[in-house]
N, C-alpha and C positions, 0 to 999 in steps of 0.2 A: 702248490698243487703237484701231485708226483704221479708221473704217467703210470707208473706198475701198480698202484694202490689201488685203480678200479678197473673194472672188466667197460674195455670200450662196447659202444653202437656201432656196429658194422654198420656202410653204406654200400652198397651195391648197385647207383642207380641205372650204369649201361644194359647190366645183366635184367634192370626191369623192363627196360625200352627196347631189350632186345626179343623178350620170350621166354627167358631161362624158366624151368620148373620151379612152381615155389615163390615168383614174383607176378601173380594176379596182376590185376587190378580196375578198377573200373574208372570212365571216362569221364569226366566234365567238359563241356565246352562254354565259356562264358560269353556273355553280348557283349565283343569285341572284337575290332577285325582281326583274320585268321592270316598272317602275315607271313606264315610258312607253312603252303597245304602238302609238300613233300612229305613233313616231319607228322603234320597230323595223319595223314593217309596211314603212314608205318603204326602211328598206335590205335588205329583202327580199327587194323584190321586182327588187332591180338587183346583188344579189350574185353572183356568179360563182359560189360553192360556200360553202353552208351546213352551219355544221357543231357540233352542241349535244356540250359535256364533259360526259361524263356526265349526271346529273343531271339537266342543264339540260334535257333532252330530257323532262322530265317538265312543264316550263311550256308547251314547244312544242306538247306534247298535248293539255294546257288549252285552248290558242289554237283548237289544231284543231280542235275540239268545236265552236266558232264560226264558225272562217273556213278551208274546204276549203285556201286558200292553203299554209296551214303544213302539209300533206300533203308539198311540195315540200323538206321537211328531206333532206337528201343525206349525209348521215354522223352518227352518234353513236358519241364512244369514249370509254375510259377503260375503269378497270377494272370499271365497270358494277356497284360496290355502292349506289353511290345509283338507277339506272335503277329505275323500277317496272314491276311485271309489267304493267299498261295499257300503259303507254308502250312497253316491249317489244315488245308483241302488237300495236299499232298500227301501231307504223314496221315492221315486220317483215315484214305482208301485204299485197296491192294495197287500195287504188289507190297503193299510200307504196312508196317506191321507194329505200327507205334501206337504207346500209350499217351495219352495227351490230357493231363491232372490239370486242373485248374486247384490251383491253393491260392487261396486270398488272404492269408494272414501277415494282415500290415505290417508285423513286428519282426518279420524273418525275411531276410533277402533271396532273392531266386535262387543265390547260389546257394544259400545255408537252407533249402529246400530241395535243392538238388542231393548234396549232402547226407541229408537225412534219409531221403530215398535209399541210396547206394548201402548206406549204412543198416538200413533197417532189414534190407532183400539181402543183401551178403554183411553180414554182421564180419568186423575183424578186417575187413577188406582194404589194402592201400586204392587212394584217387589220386588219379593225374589231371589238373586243371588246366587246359589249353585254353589259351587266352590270358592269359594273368598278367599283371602289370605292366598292362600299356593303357594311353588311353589318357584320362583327367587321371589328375593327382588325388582327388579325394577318394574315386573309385579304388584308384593304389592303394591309398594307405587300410582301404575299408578289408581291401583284399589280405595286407597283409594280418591285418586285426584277426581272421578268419583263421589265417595259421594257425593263430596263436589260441583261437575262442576254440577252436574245433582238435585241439591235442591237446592236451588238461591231464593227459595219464603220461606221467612219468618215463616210462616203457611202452609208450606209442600201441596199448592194448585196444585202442581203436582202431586201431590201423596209421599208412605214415601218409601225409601229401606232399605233393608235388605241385609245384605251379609251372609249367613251361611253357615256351613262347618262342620265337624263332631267333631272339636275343639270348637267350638266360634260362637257365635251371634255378628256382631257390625252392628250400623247404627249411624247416624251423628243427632245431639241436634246440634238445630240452639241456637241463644242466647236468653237467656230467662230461665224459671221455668219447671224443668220436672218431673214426679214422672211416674216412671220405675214398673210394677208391675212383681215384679220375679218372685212369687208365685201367685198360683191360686189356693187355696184350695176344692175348689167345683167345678173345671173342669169339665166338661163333656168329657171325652176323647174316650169313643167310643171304633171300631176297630182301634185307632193310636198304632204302634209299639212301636218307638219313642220322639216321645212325650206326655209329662202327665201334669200336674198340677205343676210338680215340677220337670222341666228338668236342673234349670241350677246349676252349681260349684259354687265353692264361689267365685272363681278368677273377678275379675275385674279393668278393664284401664279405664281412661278419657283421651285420648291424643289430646292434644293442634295441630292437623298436621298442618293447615293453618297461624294459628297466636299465641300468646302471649296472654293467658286469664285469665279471676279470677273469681271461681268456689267457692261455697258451696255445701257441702253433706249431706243427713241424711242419717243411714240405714247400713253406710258401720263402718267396725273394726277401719278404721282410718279416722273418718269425720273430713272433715277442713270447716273454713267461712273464706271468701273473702281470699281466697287461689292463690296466683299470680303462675301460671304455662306456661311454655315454654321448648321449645326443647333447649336444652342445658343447662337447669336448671334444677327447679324442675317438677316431674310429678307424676302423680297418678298413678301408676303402681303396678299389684299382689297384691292389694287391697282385701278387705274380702267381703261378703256379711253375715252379721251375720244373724245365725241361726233362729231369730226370726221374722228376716226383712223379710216383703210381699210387701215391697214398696220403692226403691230406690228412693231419692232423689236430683238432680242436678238441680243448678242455675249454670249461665255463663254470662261472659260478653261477650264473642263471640264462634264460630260455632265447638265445639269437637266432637271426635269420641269416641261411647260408644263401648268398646267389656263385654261380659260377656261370661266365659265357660260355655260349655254344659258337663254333667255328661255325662261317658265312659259308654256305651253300658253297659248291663248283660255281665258279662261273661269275659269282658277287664280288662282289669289292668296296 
């Protein structure tokens, strides 16, 4: 595979989580605990359309209790057997100005409901899913299936996702050239908590979930070329992000999932 023969995927994802013009996006929050509210507060309050599955709308209550902000929830759906009758009666009434769908369709998960929503009201539009893989492993893996179910276009003509979490960044590299920019040196980061210029860990995965592929890297402590990976073999796992790198580089021959960690709050350890 030769880096100059295709036009890479730009990544930009600091410049999404910070505001920049031009990175939208709309919110997910999954029925999952919220295990970093610093990080979701910052993309709260720049989301274009918030919107809790089910459930989830029962953490965003919690929040509320605390901070008026999360009155500004603007949809909860699914089929609304996890919602609680608080949560209900809350987002229902003023000052909260929420729409609250009941979908019963057994064959679609709350969050591939959610999904659809975002998708249908802002067509083209990136979603950032807070809450993503944590939790049971089969949740996990269902989430990571969703990646993969929910970008089917080549060129991300639906828009891109994001899963974040107070551990980890991932989204899914169709096949093809992508250059990842970790850093952002000259960030404008504003009032953000959370995130800066330089949020993430060194830690990084390329996981083969869907099929059998052969990947190149630049950027990382252990770069491989035309690298055959697969589950049950080899994989790019706990990977480095060297110190110098502003710009991760991956080629594939088919559709992997990128995770990269996020550095532990001030204060953690």
């Amino acid at each position: 595979m030769g880096w100059e023969e295709r036009t890479a995927t730009e990544w930009h994802p600091i410049r999404q989580f910070l505001n920049y013009p031009g990175y939208d996006f709309g919110l997910v929050i999954l029925h999952q605990p919220i295990t970093d509210e610093v990080l979701l507060r910052d993309l709260w309050g720049i989301a274009e359309t918030r919107v809790a599955a089910d459930g989830a709308a029962n953490q965003i209550y919690d929040l509320a209790q605390r901070n008026s902000d999360y009155i500004s929830l603007d949809t909860i759906i699914g089929d609304l057997d996890s919602l609680s009758d608080e949560a209900r009666t809350f987002f229902s009434g003023s000052p909260a100005k929420c729409s609250i769908i009941r979908d019963s369709d057994q064959y679609s998960t709350d969050f591939t409901k959610a999904v659809r929503l975002i998708r249908k009201t802002f067509p083209g539009r990136d979603i950032v899913c807070m809450g993503g893989l944590g939790g049971r492993v089969d949740q996990g893996l269902s989430q990571l299936h969703h990646l993969y179910l929910f970008q089917t276009s080549p060129t991300y003509a639906d828009g891109r996702m994001f899963f974040l979490s107070g551990e980890s960044l991932s989204f899914l590299l169709k096949a093809g050239k992508h250059r990842i920019h970790v850093r952002e040196p000259n960030a404008k980061v504003g009032t953000f908590a959370r995130i800066s210029g330089d949020p993430f860990a060194k830690h990084v995965g390329i996981l083969p979930v869907k099929e059998p592929s052969v990947i190149t890297t630049k950027g990382l402590e252990w770069d491989v070329k035309d690298w055959p990976t697969e589950f049950g073999g080899q994989m790019s796992t706990s990977n480095h992000v060297l110190p110098e790198t502003t710009v991760v580089e991956v080629e594939t021959t088919k559709d992997v999932i990128f995770t990269i960690a996020l550095k532990r709050p001030a204060g953690e350890y």
